[in-house]
C-alpha positions in Angstrom: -0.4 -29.1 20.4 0.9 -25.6 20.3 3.0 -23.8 17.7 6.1 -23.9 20.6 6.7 -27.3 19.6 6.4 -27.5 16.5 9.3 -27.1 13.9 8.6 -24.8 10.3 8.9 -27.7 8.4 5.7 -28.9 10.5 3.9 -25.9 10.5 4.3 -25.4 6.4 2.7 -28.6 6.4 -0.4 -27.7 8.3 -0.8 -24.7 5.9 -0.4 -27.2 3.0 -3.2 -29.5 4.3 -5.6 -27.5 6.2 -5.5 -24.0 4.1 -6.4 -22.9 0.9 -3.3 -22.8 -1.7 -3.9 -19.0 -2.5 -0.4 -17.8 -1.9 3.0 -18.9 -2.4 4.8 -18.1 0.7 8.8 -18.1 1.0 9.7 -21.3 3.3 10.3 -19.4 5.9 7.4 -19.6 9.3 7.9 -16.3 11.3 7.0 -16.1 15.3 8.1 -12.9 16.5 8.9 -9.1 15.5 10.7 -6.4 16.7 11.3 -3.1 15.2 13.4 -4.1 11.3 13.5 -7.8 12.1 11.5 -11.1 12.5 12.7 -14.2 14.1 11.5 -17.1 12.5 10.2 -20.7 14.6 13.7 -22.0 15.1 14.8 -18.7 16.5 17.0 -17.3 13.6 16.8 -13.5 13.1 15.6 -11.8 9.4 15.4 -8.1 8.5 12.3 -7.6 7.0 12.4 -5.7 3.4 8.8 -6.4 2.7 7.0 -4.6 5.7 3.9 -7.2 4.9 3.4 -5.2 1.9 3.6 -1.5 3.7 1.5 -2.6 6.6 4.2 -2.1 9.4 5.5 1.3 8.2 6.5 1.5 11.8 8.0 -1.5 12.2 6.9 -4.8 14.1 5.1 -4.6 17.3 5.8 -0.8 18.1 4.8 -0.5 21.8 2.7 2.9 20.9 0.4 1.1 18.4 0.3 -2.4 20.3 -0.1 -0.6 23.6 -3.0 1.9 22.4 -4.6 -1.6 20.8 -4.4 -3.6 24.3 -6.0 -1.1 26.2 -9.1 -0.5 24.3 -9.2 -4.1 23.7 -9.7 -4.1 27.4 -12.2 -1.3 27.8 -14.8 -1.7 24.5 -14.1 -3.3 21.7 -16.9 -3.3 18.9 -20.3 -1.3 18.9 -21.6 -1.4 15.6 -22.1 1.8 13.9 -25.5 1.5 15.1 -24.8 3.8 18.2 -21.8 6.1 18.4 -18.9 5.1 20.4 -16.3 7.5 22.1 -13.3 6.7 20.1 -14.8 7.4 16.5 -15.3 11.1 16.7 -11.9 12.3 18.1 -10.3 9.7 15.3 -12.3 11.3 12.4 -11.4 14.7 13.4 -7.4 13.8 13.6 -7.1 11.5 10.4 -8.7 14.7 8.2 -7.1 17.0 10.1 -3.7 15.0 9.4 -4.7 14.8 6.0 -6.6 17.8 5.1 -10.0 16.5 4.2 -13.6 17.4 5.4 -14.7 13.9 5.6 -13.6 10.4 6.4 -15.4 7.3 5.9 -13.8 4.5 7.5 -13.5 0.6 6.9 -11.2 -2.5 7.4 -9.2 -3.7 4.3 -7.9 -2.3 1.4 -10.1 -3.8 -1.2 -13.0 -2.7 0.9 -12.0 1.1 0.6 -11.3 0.7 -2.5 -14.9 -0.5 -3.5 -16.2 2.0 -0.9 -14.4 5.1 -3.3 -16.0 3.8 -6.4 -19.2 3.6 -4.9 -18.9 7.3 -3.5 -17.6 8.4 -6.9 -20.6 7.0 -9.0 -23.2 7.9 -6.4 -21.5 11.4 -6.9 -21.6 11.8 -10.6 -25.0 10.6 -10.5 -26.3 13.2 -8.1 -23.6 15.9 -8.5 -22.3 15.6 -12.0 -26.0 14.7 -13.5 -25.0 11.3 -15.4 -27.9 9.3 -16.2 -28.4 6.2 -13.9 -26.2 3.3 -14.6 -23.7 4.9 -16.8 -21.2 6.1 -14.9 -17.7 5.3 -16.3 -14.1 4.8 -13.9 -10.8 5.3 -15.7 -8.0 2.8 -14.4 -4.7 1.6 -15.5 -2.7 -0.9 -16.7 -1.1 -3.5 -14.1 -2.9 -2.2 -11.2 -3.8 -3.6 -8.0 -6.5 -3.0 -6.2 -7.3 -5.6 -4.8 -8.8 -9.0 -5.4 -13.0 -8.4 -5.3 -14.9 -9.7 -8.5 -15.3 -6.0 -8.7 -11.5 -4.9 -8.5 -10.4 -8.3 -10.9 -12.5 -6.8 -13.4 -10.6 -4.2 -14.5 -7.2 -6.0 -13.6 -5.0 -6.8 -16.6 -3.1 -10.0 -14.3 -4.6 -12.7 -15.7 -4.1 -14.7 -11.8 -6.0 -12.1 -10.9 -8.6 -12.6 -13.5 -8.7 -15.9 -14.8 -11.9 -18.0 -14.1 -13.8 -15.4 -11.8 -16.1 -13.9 -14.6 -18.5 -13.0 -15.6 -16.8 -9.3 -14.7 -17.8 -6.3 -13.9 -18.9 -3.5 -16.2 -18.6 0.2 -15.7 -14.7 0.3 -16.3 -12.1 1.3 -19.2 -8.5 0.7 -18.5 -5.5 2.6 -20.2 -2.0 2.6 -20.4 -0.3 3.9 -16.7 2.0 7.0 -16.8 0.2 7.8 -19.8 -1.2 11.1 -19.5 -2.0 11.4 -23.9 -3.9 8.2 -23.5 -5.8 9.6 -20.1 -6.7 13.0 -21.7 -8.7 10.6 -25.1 -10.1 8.3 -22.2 -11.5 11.7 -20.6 -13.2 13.1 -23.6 -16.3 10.4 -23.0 -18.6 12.6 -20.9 -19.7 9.6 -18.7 -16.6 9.5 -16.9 -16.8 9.7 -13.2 -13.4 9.2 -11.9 -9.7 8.1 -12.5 -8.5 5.3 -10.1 -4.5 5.3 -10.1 -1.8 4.3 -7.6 0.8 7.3 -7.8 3.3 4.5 -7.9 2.3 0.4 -8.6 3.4 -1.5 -5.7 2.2 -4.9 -7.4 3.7 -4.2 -10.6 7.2 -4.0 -9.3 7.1 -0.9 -7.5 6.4 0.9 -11.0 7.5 4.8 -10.7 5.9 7.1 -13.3 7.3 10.6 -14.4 8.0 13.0 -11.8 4.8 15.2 -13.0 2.4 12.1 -13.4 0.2 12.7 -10.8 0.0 16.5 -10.8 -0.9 16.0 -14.8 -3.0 13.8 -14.2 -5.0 15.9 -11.5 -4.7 19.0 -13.6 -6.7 17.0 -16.5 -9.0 15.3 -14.6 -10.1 18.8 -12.6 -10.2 20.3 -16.1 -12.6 17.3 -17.2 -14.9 17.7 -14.3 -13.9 13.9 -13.3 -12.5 12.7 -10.0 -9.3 11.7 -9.1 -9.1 8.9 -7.0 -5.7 8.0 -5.2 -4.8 4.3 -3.8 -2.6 5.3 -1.7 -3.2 2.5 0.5 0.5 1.0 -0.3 2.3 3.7 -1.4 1.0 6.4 1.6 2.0 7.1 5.0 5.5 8.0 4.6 6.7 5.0 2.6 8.0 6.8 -1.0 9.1 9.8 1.4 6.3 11.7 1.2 3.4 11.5 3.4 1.5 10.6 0.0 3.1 9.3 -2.7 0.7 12.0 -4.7 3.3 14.6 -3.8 6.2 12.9 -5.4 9.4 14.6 -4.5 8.5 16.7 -1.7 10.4 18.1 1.0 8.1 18.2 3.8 9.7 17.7 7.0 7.4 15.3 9.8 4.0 16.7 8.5 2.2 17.4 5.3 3.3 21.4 4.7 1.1 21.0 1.2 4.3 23.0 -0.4 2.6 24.6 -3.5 5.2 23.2 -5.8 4.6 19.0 -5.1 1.3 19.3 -3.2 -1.5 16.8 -4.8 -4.9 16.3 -3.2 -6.8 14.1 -4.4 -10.4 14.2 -4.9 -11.0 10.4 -2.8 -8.0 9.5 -1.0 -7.6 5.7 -0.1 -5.6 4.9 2.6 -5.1 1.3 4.5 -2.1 -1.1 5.7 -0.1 1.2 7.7 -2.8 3.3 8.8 -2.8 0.7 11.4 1.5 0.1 11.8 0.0 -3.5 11.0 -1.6 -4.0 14.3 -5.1 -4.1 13.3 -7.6 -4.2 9.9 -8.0 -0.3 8.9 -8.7 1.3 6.3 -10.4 5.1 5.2 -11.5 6.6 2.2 -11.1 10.6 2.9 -12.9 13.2 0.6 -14.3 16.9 0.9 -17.6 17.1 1.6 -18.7 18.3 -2.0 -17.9 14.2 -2.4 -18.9 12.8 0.4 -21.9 13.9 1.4 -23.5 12.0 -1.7 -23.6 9.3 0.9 -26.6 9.2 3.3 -27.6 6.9 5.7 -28.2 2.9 4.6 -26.6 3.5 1.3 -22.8 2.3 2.9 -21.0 0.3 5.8 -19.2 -1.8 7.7 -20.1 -3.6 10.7 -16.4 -3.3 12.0 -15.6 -0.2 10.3 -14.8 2.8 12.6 -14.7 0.6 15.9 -13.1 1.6 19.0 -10.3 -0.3 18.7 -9.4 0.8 14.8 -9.5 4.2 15.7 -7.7 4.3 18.6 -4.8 2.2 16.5 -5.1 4.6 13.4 -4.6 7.5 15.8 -1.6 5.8 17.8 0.0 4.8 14.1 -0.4 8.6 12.5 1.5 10.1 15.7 4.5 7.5 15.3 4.5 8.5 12.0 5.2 12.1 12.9 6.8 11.9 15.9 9.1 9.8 14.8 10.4 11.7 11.7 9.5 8.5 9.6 8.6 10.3 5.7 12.1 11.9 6.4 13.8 9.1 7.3 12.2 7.0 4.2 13.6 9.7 1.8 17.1 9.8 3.3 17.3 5.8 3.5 15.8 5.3 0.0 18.3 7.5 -1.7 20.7 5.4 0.0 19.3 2.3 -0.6 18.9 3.3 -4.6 22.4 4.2 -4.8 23.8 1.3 -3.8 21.7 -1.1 -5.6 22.7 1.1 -8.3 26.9 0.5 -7.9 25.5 -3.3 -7.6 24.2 -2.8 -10.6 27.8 -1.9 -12.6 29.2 -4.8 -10.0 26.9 -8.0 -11.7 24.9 -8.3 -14.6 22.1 -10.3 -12.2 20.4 -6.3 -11.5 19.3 -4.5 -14.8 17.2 -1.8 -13.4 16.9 0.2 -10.5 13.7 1.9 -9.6 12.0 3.3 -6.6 11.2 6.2 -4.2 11.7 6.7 -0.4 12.0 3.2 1.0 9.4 1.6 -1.8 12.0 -0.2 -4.1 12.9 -2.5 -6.7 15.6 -4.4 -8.9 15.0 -6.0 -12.2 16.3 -9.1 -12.1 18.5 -10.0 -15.8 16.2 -13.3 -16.2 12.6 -13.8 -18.0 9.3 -13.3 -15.8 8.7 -17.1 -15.7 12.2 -17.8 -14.4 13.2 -18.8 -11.0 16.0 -16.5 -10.7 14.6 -13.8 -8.5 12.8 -16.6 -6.4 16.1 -18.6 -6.0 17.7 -15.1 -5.1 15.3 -14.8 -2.6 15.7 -17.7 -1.5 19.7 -17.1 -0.8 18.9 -13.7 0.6 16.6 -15.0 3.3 19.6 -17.7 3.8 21.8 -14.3 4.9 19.5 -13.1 7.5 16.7 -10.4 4.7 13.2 -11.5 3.8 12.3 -10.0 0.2 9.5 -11.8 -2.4 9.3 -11.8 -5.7 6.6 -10.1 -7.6 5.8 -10.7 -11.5 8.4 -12.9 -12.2 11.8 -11.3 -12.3 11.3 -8.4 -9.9 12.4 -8.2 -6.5 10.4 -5.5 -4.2 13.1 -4.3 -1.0 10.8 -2.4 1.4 12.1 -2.6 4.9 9.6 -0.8 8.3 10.0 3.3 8.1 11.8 2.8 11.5 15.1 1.8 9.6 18.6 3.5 11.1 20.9 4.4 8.4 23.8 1.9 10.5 20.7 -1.1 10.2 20.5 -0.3 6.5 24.6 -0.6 5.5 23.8 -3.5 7.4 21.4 -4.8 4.8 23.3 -3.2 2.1 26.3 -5.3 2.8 24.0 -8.7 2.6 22.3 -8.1 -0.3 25.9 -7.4 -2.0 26.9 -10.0 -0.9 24.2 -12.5 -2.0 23.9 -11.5 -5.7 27.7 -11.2 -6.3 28.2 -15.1 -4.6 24.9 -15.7 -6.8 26.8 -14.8 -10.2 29.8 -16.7 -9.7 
C-alpha cells in the first residue's frame, strides 16, 4: 500500500508499531517541501520554523542542491575511499577555500564529525603537544549537544541523553558554558588537549553567551597551548547571521571577509546539517595542517565519507549560500524576528525571555520545564499553519530555512501573535 493512500493518523500508527519510540514527534506527517513551507499528508500547508534542526538552511528541495544530487546520482555514486573519485578533490579545495582551512576531512553525520575532531585533537596532543599516551584531557560544557554516541553521552549533562547507556567514557571534564573564569582553572591541568564548545547551544534552547565568549575563549585556549574546537554543525552556515556563529556579530556581507574585529577561527571546525541544504548526510571536520596532518593513513574513515554525491551536494549548498545573500538575510530577519517576539513579550505574560541571533531563536515560555505549555502552544501554532518543537521543557526554538522573505516572515509574525495572545485568554 503506498503512503498516497494513507491518512496521518495511519501513518503515525505505523511509526508507533513498527519503529523504535526514540522521538516524540509533533502529530503532524509531512509529504512535501518547498522553499519556507511543508505540506503535510492531507495537503494542508506549514511554514517551517524548525529547518530540521538547521539542516535546510536553504530551504526545502532547492532545485540547485536537489539538481546537483540527481545528477551524480546518475553518473557515480559511491567509491569508497579506497580509490579517488573525481568529485572529492575539487570539493576539498572549495569547502577550505570557503572556509579558510588547509585541510578537510570529511564524513556523514554530525556525531560522526564530532568523534572524528576528538580523535584528531588527542592524536595531536599526543604527537604534537607531547602528552603521555592515554591522558589526554577535552574541556566541554554544560548542556551541550553533541550528539548521541556512548562517546558524546558521556560528557552530556541531559540525563535522556545519559541515563542507562554507561559505563561512560573517560578522558573528559565538563564546566559551566559562557564561563570563561571557570574555563581558564579547567585549562591550568597540563593534559588538556582541547575545548569542545557550541558558540551558541542549539539543544539547550538556543543558549546565546556574551558577545566576547568565543573570542575569550580562543584567546585562553591559544594562550594554553590547547585546541579550540567549534561545533558549529547547528549554529554554522549562515544561520546566527554569520557564516560561523564563532564570529558573533559580524558584518560580513555574502562571504567570510574575516573582519579583524569579530573574526574567530577555530583550531577544528565542525561543520554538518546544512552543509548539505538537507539533501544528503554530510558532514566535515576542517583544520590547518599543523592539526591535521596527525592523521595518516588507517588511523580514520568513513566508507561513505567524501563520496561523489556528498561532495557535489556540499559544493551546490555553499554557492546557494553565497549567492543567495543568505548570512545577510538571517541577520536582517532575526533582528526582526527578535523584536517582535520581544513587543509579544510586553503583550502576554506566556513569553518571559527572548533570546537568539540571526534566524536561530527562542522564547521562554512562563511555565515549569515539565509542563505541557510550550508543547500545547505548539500544538496551536501548527493548528495556524507554523511547525515549531519544544526543546527542554518550556522553550520553544523558531528557526525558519535562510531563504525567508521579510513579507513571508510578517507573515509568520502575525500567527505566532496571534496564537499565544488567543492562548492566554
Amino acid at each position: 500500500m503506498s503512503n498516497q493512500q494513507l491518512n496521518s493518523a495511519a501513518l503515525m500508527a505505523l511509526e508507533d508499531q513498527h519503529g523504535a519510540h526514540n522521538y516524540h514527534p509533533l502529530p503532524v506527517v509531512l509529504d512535501r517541501g518547498e522553499g519556507v513551507y511543508v505540506w503535510d499528508v492531507e495537503g494542508k500547508r506549514y511554514f517551517d520554523f524548525l529547518s530540521a534542526y538547521s539542516a535546510v538552511n536553504q530551504g526545502h528541495c532547492h532545485p540547485r542542491i536537489v539538481g546537483a544530487m540527481v545528477e551524480q546520482a546518475q553518473r557515480l555514486t559511491l567509491t569508497s575511499r579506497a580509490f579517488y573519485n573525481s568529485k572529492l578533490g575539487p570539493y576539498e579545495q572549495y569547502v577550505t577555500e570557503y572556509f579558510g582551512y588547509d585541510k578537510v576531512l570529511p564524513m556523514n553525520s554530525g556525531a560522526e564529525a564530532v568523534e572524528t575532531a576528538i580523535k584528531v585533537a588527542r592524536k595531536w596532543a599526543y604527537d604534537v603537544k607531547g602528552l603521555a599516551p592515554g591522558t589526554a584531557k577535552i574541556i566541554t560544557a554544560q548542556e551541550n549537544f553533541h550528539g548521541r554516541t556512548t562517546t558524546i553521552v558521556s560528557f552530556s549533562t541531559d540525563p535522556d541523553s545519559t541515563g542507562g547507556f554507561g559505563p561512560y567514557t573517560p578522558g573528559f571534564e565538563v564546566i559551566p558554558y559562557n564561563d570563561v573564569d571557570a574555563l581558564a582553572e579547567a585549562l591550568k591541568d597540563p593534559n588538556v588537549a582541547a575545548f569542545l564548545v557550541e558558540p551558541i547551544q542549539g539543544e539547550a534552547g538556543v543558549n546565546t553567551p556574551a558577545d566576547d565568549y568565543m573570542q575569550r575563549a580562543a584567546a585562553l585556549c591559544k594562550e594554553a597551548g590547547v585546541l579550540l574546537i567549534a561545533d558549529e554543525i547547528q549554529t554554522g552556515i549562515a544561520r546566527t547571521g554569520s557564516l560561523l556563529a564563532t564570529c558573533g556579530n559580524c558584518t560580513c556581507e555574502n562571504g567570510c571577509e574575516r573582519q579583524p574585529a569579530t573574526y574567530i577561527k577555530a583550531d577544528l571546525l565542525i561543520l554538518g546539517k546544512a552543509l548539505s541544504g538537507g539533501a544528503y548526510p554530510v558532514s566535515a571536520v576542517l583544520a590547518d595542517n599543523e592539526v591535521m596532518d596527525v592523521i595518516k593513513p588507517g588511523q580514520h574513515g568513513s566508507t561513505f565519507g567524501g563520496n561523489p554525491i556528498a561532495a557535489e551536494v556540499a559544493v551546490a549548498a555553499l554557492e546557494v549560500v553565497k549567492d543567495e545573500r543568505l548570512a545577510v538575510n538571517a541577520r536582517v530577519l532575526g533582528r526582526r524576528f527578535r523584536e517582535a517576539m520581544e513587543a509579544l513579550k510586553g503583550e502576554c505574560d506566556l513569553v518571559t525571555l527572548v533570546r537568539g541571533r540571526g534566524l536561530l531563536n527562542a522564547v521562554v515560555i512562563n511555565d515549569t520545564p515539565d509542563s505541557s505549555t510550550a508543547w500545547d502552544l505548539c500544538m496551536a501554532l501548527a493548528s495556524n499553519g507554523l511547525l515549531a518543537k519544544p526543546t527542554h521543557g518550556n522553550i520553544i526554538r523558531f528557526a525558519p530555512p535562510l531563504v525567508m522573505t521579510a513579507d513571508q516572515m510578517e507573515e509568520c509574525i502575525a500567527i505566532i501573535r496571534k496564537t499565544f495572545l488567543e492562548f492566554a485568554r
